[in-house]
N, C-alpha and C positions, 0 to 999 in steps of 0.2 A: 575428607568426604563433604562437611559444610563450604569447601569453596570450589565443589564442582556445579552446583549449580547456578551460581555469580558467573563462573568462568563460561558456562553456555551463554548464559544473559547478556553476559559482552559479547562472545561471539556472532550471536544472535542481531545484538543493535547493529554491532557494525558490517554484517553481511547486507542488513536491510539499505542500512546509510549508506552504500555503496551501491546499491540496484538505480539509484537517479543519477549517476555519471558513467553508469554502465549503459543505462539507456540511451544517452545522449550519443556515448560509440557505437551504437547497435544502429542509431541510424544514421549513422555517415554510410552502411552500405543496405538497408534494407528501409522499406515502409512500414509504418506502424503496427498495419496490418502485419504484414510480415515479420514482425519482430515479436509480435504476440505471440503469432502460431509459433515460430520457431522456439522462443522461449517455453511455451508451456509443452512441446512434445516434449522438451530435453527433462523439465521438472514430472512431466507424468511417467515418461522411461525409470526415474530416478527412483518415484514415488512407488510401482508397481512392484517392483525387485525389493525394495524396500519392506512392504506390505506385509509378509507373510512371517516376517520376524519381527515388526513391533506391533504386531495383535490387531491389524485394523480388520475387523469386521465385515461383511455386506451389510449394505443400507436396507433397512423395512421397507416394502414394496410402499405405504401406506405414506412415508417421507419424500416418496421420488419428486413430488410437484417443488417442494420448500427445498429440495437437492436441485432442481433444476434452476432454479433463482437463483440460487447461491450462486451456480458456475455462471450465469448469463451476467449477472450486474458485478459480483467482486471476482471476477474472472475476466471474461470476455469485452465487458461494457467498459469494465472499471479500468483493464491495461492498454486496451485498443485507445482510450480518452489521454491517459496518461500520457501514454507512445506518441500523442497527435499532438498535445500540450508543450512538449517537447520541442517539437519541430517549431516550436513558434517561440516559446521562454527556455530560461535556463533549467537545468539543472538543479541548482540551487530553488528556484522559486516555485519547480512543479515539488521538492520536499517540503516546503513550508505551508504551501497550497494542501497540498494531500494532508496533512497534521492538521485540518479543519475538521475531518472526518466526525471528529468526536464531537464535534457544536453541533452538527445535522442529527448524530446520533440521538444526541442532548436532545436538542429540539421535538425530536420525534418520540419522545418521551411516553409522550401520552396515548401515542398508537399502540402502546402493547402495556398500557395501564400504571405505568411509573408518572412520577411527583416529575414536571417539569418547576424549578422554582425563579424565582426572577435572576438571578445570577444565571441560568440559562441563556438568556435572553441576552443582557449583557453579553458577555461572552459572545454569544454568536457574532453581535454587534462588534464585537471590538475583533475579534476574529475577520471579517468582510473588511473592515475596514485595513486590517494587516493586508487583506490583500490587494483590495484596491493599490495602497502605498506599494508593493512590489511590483503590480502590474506597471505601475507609472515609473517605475527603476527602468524597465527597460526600453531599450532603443523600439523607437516608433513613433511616429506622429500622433499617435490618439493613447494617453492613459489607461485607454481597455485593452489589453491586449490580449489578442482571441485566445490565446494558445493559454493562458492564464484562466479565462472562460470556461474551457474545455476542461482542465486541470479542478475546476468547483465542484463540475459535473460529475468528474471521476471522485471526488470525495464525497460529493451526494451519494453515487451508488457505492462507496464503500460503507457510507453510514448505513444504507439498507440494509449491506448486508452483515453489519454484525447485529440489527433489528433481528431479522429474519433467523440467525442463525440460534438466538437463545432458546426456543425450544428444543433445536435440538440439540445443545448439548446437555441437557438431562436426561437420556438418553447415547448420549455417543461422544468419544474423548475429544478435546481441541483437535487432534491432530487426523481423527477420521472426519471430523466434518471438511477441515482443510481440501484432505484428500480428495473425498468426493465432488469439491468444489471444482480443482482443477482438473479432476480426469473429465468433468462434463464441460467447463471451460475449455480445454483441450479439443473434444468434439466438437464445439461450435465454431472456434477458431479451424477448425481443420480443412474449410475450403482454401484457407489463403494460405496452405502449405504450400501446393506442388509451383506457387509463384515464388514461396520463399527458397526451395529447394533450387530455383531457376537462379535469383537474384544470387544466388549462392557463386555462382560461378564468377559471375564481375563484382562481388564484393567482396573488400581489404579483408585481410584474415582478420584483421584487429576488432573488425564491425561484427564478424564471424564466432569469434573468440567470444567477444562481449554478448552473443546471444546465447550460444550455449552456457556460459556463465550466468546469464541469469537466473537462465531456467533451473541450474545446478544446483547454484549456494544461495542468493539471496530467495528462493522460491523453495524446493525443497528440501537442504539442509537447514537453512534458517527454522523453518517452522518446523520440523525433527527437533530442534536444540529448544525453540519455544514449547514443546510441550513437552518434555522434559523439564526444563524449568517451571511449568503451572505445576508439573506432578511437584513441586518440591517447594515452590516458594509460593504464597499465597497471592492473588488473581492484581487485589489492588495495590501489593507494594511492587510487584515487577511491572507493572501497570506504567505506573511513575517514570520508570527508568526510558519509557521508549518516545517521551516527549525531545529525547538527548538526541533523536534519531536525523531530524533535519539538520541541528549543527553540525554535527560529526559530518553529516553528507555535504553540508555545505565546504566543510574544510575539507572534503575529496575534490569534491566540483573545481576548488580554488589550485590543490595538489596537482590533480589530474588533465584539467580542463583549462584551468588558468582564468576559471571566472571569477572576478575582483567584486565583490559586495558593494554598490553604492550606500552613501548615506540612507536613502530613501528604502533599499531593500531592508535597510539594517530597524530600521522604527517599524517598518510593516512586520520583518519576521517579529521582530518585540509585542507589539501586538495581539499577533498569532496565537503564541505563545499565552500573552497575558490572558486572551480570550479562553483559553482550553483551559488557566489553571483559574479562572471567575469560575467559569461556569460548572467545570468539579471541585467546587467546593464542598466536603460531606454534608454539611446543615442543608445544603441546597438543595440534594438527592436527585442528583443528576447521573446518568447511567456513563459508565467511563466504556471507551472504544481506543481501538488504534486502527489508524492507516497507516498504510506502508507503501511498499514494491509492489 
């Protein structure tokens, strides 16, 4: 019984770790846009059947504005950035990219009344600077590489949205706020369905495959298995484990995709990393976040 909730938590990292070279096959046949929508209808079909056997609730009329943010920036803003990030860097560097999430968080500290401390700051710094070093890994004439740009963006709006979400979970489990996020991410994406349903016809099954897969396992089985594991392991040690998220993913990227890590990726993701664990430092009192899929 004490090692079913580890055995979610692995399952969990490595569903997430695997969502950035599922994305990368999702667009050899579809647009971001399109890869959104399709991802999130297969994750809210999943989610909705789901519903009514693990206890999720209706949302308080009085929460729909702070539910609708939720779905617009770590939904909607946050995968359509991702999906576009993509199209320009690897695999690999949109999960190292997205694992800044928690410096923005950090950073943002003080807009909901938390101790930002100077190891914040650091971190964020040493964090930007990881990325920079990965952007300039890859193939292009210029160091910036847009699609690594876009990739910040998307982990600014995931920082907001674990900001925005701590009220309500005093109030409602990890796994209904989730919920509520993608069935209203889901609405917003749902103009650029009937182009993905189109795209559907001339794209590889594999690009096909890899969107309902997202939507399936790293989208709504994965966060099924993460809140089960909150209910069972405490917030900041399982916390720890999902820093593991971009290696693992980078060693899919490498498996799957065949993307070789230069030097320079290797000291930016180092960085990265080193930034997340300055800046949660506990003397520091920095609020801890995860980005993901």
């Amino acid at each position: 019984m004490a090692r079913r909730p580890y055995t979610a938590l692995v399952v969990t990292l490595l569903l997430w770790a695997s969502s950035f070279p599922a994305i990368k096959l999702g667009l050899g046949g579809y647009s971001p846009l399109q890869l959104a929508a399709l991802r999130f209808a297969a994750a809210s079909t999943v989610l909705a059947s789901a519903a009514p056997f693990l206890g999720v609730r209706l949302p308080r009329r009085q929460d729909a504005l702070l539910i609708l943010a939720l779905g617009l920036l770590g939904v909607a803003a946050y995968h359509i950035l991702v999906n576009y990030g993509e199209t320009l860097a690897s695999a690999s560097a949109a999960a190292f990219i997205a694992n800044i999430a928690p410096l923005f968080s950090a950073g943002l500290a003080r807009a909901i009344g938390e101790r930002a401390g100077r190891g914040t700051w650091l971190g964020l710094l040493s964090g930007l600077a990881g990325v920079w070093l990965i952007s300039a890994s890859l193939p292009g004439p210029s160091p910036l590489n847009l699609g690594c740009l876009a990739l910040v963006l998307a982990a600014l709006c995931w920082s907001l949205f674990f900001v925005l979400q701590k009220p309500l979970l005093a109030f409602y489990t990890p796994l209904e706020v989730t919920s509520y996020a993608v069935w209203i991410g889901t609405l917003l994406l749902a103009y650029s369905l009937p182009g993905a349903v189109a795209a559907a016809g001339s794209a590889s099954p594999t690009a096909t495959l890899a969107a309902i897969y997202l939507g399936v396992f790293p989208t709504a089985c994965a966060y099924v298995c993460w809140s089960y594991v909150l209910s069972l392991i405490p917030v900041a040690r399982a916390s720890v484990y999902t820093y593991l998220v971009p290696v693992i993913s980078t060693a899919m990227s490498y498996a799957w995709l065949g993307e070789r890590p230069q030097t320079l990726f290797i000291l930016g993701a180092a960085a990265v990393l080193l930034g997340v664990k300055i800046a949660h430092q506990p003397e520091k009192g920095a609020i801890a976040g995860r980005a993901a899929e």
